[in-house]
Legacy VTK file of the C-alpha trace (Angstrom):
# vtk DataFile Version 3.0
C-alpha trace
ASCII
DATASET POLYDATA
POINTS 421 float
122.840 150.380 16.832
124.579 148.891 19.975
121.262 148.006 21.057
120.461 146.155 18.118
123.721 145.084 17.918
123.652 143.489 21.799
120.623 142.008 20.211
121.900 140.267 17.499
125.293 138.950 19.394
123.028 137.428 22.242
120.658 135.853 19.385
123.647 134.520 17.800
125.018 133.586 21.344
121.727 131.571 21.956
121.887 130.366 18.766
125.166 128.316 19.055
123.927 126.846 22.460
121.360 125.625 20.605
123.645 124.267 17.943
125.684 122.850 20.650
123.176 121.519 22.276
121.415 119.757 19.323
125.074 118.265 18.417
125.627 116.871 21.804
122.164 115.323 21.322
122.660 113.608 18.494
126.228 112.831 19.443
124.594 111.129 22.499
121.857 109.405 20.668
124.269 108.438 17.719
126.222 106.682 20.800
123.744 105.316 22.213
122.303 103.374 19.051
126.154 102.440 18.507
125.997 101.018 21.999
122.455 99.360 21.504
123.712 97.782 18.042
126.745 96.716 19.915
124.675 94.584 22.644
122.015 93.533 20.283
124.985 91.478 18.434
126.849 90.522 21.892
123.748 88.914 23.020
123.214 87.185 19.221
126.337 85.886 19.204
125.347 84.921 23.454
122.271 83.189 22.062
124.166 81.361 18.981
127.082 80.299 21.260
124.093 78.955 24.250
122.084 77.312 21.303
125.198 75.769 19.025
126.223 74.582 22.284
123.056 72.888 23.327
123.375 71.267 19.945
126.991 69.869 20.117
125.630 68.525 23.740
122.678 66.972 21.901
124.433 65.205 19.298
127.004 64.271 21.754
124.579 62.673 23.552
122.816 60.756 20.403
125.979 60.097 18.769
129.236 60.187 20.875
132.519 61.554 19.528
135.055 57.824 19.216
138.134 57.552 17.770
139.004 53.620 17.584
142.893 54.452 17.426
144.418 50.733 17.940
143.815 47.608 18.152
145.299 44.384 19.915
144.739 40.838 18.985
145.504 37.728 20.485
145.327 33.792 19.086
146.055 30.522 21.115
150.167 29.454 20.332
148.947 26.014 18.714
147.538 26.416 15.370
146.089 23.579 12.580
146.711 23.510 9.170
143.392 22.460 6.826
145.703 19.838 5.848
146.470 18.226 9.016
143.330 18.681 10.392
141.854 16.669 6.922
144.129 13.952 8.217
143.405 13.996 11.445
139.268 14.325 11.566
139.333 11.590 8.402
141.360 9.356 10.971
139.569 10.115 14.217
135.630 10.329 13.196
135.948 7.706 9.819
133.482 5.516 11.508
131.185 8.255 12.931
131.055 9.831 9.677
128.599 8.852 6.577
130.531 8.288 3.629
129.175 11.676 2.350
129.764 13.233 6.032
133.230 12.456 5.143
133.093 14.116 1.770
132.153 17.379 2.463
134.592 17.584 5.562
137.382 17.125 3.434
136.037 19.693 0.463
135.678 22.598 3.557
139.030 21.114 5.047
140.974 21.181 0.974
139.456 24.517 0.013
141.882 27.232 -0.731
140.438 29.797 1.387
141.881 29.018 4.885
144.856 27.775 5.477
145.121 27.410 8.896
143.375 28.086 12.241
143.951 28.421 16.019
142.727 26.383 19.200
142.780 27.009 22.217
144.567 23.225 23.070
148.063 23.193 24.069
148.988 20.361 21.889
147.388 17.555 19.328
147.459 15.249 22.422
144.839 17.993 24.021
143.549 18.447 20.503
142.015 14.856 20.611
140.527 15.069 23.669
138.176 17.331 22.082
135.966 14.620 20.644
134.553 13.281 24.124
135.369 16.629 26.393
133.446 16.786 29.347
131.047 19.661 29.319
132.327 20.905 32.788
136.041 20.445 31.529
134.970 22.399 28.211
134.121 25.175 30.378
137.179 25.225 32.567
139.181 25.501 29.220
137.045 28.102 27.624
137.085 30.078 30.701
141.083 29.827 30.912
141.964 30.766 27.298
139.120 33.444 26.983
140.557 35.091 30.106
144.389 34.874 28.497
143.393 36.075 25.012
141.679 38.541 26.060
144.290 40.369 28.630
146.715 39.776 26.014
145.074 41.690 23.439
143.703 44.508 25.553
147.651 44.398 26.952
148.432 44.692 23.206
146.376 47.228 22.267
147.323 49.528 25.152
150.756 49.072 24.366
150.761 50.288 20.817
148.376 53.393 22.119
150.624 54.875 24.345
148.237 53.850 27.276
148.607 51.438 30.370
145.872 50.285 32.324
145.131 53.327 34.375
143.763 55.010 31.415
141.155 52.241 31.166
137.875 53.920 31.855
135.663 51.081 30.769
135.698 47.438 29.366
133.156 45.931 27.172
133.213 42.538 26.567
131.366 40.264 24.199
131.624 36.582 23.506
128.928 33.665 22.225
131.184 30.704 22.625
130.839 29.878 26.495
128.995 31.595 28.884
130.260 31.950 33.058
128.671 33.991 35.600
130.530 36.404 36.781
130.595 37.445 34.013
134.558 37.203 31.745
135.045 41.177 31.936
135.504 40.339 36.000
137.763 38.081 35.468
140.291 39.864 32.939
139.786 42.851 35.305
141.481 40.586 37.937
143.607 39.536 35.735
144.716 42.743 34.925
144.486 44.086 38.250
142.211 47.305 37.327
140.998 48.959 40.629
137.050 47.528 41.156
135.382 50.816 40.605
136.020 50.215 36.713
132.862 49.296 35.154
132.731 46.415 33.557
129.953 44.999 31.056
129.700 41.541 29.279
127.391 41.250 26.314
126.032 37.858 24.419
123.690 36.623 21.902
125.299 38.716 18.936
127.243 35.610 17.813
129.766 36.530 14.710
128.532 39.970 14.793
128.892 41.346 18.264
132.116 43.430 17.536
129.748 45.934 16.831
127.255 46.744 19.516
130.043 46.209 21.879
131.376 49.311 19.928
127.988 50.847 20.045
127.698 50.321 24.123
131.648 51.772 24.573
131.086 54.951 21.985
128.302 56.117 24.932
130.582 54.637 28.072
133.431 56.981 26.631
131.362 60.552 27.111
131.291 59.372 30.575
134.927 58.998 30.837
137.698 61.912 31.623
139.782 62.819 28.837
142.523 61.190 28.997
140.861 57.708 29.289
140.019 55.406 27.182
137.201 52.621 26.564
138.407 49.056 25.844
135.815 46.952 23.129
137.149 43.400 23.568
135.786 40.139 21.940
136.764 37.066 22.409
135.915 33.814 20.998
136.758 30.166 22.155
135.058 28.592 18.806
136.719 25.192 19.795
134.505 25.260 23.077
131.465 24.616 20.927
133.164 21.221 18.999
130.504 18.659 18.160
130.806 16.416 15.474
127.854 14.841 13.756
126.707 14.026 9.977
125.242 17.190 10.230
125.918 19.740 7.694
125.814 22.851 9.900
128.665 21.047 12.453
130.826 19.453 9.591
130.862 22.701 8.220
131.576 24.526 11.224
134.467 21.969 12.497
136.267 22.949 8.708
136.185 26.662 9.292
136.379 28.260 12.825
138.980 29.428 15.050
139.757 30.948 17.964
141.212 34.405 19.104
140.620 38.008 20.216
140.663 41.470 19.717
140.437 44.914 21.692
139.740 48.150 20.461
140.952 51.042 22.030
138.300 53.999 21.568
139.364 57.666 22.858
138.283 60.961 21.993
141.695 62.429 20.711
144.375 60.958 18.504
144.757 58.969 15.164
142.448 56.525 14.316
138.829 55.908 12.209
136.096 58.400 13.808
132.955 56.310 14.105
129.771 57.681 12.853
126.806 56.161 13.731
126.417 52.779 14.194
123.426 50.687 12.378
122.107 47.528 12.913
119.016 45.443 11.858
117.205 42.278 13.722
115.603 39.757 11.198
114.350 36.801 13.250
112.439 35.747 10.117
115.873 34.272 9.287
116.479 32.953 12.702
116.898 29.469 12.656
119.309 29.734 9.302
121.945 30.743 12.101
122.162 30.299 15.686
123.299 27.817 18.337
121.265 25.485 20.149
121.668 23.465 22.902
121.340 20.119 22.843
122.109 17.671 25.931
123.597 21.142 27.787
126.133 21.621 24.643
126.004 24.245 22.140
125.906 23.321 18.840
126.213 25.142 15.617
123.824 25.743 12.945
124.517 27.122 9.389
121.945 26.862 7.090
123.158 26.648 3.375
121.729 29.404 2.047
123.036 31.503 4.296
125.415 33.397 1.982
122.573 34.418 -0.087
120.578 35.825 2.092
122.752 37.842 4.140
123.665 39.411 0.458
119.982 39.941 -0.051
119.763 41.603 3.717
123.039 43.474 3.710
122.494 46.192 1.088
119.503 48.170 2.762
121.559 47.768 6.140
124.571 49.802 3.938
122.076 52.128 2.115
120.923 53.809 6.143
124.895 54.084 6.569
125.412 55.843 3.163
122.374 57.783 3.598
122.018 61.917 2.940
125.458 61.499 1.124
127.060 61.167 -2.761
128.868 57.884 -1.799
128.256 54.219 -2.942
129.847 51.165 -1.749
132.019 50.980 -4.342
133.826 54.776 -3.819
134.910 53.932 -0.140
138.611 52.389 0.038
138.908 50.555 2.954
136.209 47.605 4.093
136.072 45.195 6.601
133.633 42.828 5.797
133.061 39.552 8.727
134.735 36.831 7.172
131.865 33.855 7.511
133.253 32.301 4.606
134.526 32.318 1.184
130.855 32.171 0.018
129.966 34.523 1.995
132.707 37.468 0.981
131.904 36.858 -2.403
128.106 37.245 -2.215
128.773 40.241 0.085
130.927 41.699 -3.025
128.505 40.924 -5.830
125.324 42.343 -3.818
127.388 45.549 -2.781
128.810 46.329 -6.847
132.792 45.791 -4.868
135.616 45.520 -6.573
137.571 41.986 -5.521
139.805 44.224 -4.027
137.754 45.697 -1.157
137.712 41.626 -0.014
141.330 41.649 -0.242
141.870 41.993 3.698
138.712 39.881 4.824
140.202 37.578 2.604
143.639 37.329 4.199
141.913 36.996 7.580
139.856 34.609 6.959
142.986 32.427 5.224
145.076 32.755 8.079
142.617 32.343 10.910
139.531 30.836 9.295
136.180 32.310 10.884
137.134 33.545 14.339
133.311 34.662 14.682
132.751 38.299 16.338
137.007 39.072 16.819
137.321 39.005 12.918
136.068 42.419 11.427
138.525 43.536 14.612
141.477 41.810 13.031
141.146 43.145 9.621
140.752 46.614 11.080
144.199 45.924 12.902
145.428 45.290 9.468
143.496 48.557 7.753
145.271 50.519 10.488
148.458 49.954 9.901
148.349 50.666 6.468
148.230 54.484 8.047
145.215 55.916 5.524
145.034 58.997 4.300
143.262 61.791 6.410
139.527 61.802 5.117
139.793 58.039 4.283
136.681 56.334 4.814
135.985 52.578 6.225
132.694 50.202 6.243
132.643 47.454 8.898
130.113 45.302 8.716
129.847 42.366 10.587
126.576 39.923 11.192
125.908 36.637 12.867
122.770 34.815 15.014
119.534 36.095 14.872
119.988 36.600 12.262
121.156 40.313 12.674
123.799 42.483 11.068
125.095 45.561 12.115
127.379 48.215 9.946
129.400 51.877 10.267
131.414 54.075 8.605
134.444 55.873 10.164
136.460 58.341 9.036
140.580 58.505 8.908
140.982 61.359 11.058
145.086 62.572 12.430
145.541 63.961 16.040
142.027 64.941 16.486
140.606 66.219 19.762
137.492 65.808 20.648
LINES 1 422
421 0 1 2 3 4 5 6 7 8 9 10 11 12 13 14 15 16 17 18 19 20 21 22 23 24 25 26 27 28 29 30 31 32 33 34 35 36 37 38 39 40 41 42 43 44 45 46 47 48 49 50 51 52 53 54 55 56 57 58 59 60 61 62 63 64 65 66 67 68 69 70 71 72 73 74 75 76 77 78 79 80 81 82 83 84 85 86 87 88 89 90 91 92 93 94 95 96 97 98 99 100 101 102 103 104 105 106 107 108 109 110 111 112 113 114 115 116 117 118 119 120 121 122 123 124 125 126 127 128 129 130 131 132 133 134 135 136 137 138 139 140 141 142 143 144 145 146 147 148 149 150 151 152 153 154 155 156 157 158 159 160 161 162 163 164 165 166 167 168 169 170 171 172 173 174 175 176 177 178 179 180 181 182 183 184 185 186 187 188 189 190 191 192 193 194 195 196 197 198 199 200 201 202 203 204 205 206 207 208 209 210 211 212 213 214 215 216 217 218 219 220 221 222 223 224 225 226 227 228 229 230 231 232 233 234 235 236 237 238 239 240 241 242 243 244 245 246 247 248 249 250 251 252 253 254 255 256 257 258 259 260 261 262 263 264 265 266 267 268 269 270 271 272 273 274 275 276 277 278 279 280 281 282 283 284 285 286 287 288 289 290 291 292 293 294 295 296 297 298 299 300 301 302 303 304 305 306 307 308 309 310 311 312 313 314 315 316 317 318 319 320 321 322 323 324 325 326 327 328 329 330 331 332 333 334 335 336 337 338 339 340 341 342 343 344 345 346 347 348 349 350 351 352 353 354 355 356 357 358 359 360 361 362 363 364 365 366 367 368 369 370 371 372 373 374 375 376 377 378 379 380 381 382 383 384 385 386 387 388 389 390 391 392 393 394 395 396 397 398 399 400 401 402 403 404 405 406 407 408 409 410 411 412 413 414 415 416 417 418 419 420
């Protein structure tokens, strides 16, 4: 019995080692798939953060995060009522004008929409001269007052960021009413005495819509920039450097409704402000020579052709359809629009093709009545004037502008508070 009992207390001995044994096993195994499960999901979540990564770079890269958070503008101290400029062109250009030349000035110069305008003239004694300026003088003058407007408004629009000129990263400039080489970016850099690393870039041939690639160009400049910079989209426009006064229709027209004046947009990646989405644009050189300037005897002059209102509204709703695209909205749901202001003809066809409600014209309207046509500045101005009204987080925007070419270009931002990009 002992024996057999030895027996059976070294079997059951053996027994628990083995027990043991196994349990450690599968307590080590058990671990070990723990730890394996644990480092499969590490490296998952490795390989989503690596590959959302690579996509934020990506679409960084296509489409750059830019907040336009303020905007300065700037117009010339003399200014023209429609009425006293009626008196004066029927007084001045009576004999140079057929008797229907003379007609139609006065209908532009009586109509309701504009009530005044800005030039760049210091007085109506300078304000004659206009008639027989000398194409070198012309240029002198544009230069001067394109050069003033535009440091004041980029001084403006500093101002009411927060920012002074050390946080300038970039400047974009655009203008189609004179043309100097340097280009005018040098000289309100010198103006503003910006160190001469800054780069600097001047754009033409957009005519009344160039706002808007000069945005495009500074969204891409700004993902270049350190963070706390910013990238300045300035245009300016000397419209009374391109007088010329004829019986025809495109320059009587065109003496009744443009101005002059400028506007800078400050674009950042953190703050307040509309956050641009992409921006959308369409050449249609089919429609060319229904809007452009031409130069004749080394001046520029004007050309409108009258149909022009209709067929940017036949040419503007596919532009608006690619910006609306992959989403719910229609025109007609987004609150806030700045529409160029090319004319009273024009804001109305823009509404009818587009199914807006009068009141979506409301603030093109009131720039174009206080400043007439200030060609590419103007969808800038009314977006000063959206601003202020301080929308609504989530608050949506449509700027479309369009001018020579004839092109058009469009975008939608997005009301967004303290964001940091």
């Amino acid at each position: 019995m002992r024996v057999w009992g030895s027996i059976s207390s070294a079997d059951t001995s053996s027994d628990s080692q083995r027990a043991s044994t196994t349990f450690s096993c599968t307590v080590s195994l058990f671990g070990t798939v723990i730890l394996f499960s644990v480092f499969v999901e590490i490296s998952v979540l490795y390989l989503k953060i690596i590959y959302f990564t690579a996509v934020q770079e990506m679409i960084q890269r296509t489409d750059p995060m830019a907040i336009i958070t303020h905007v300065g503008t700037a117009n010339p101290d003399f200014f023209l009522s429609q009425k006293d400029a009626s008196a004066i062109m029927t007084q001045h250009y009576r004999d140079e004008l057929s008797r229907r030349g003379l007609s139609v000035l006065q209908q532009v110069l009586e109509h309701p929409a504009i009530e005044k305008r800005h030039m760049s003239v210091t007085d109506h004694g300078e304000l004659l001269t206009l008639k027989n300026e000398d194409p070198d003088a012309r240029m002198t003058r544009f230069t001067r007052w394109a050069v003033g407007l535009g440091k004041k408004a980029i001084e403006t629009a500093l101002e009411k960021a927060g920012k002074n000129k050390t946080h300038i990263g970039a400047i974009v400039c655009n203008t189609c009413t004179g043309y100097v080489c340097p280009g005018i970016s040098t000289y309100i850099a010198e103006a503003l005495e910006l160190p001469p690393t800054i780069p600097l870039f001047d754009l033409v041939g957009s005519g009344c819509g160039g706002a808007l690639p000069n945005i495009d160009l500074a969204k891409r400049l700004l993902s270049d920039c350190a963070d706390d910079q910013v990238v300045i989209s300035l245009s300016v426009e000397i419209c009374s450097a391109t007088f010329e006064m004829s019986n025809d229709m495109s320059l009587i027209i065109s003496n009744g409704i443009f101005g002059d004046g400028a506007a800078a947009a400050v674009l950042s990646r953190e703050g307040a402000g509309f956050r641009l989405g992409k921006i959308y644009s369409r050449y249609l050189p089919q429609h060319r020579e229904k809007v452009r300037f031409t130069y004749k005897k080394g001046r520029l002059h004007n050309r409108l052709d009258p149909k022009l209102p209709h067929i940017i509204a036949q040419e503007l709703p596919p532009l608006i359809e690619d910006v609306l695209a992959g989403t719910d909205t229609t025109p007609s749901d987004i609150p806030y629009w700045a529409v160029h202001p090319g004319g009273d003809k024009v804001l109305t066809e823009v509404r009818n093709s587009l199914g807006l409600e009068e009141t979506h014209m409301d603030i093109s309207r009131q720039v174009l009545r206080e400043y007439g046509n200030m060609s590419s500045p103007s969808v800038l101005f009314e977006l000063d004037r959206i601003l202020s009204q301080e929308p609504a987080c989530g608050d949506e925007c449509l700027m479309t502008a369009f001018g020579a070419g004839l092109s058009a270009f469009a975008v939608k931002g997005v009301y967004t508070t303290a964001y940091r990009g």
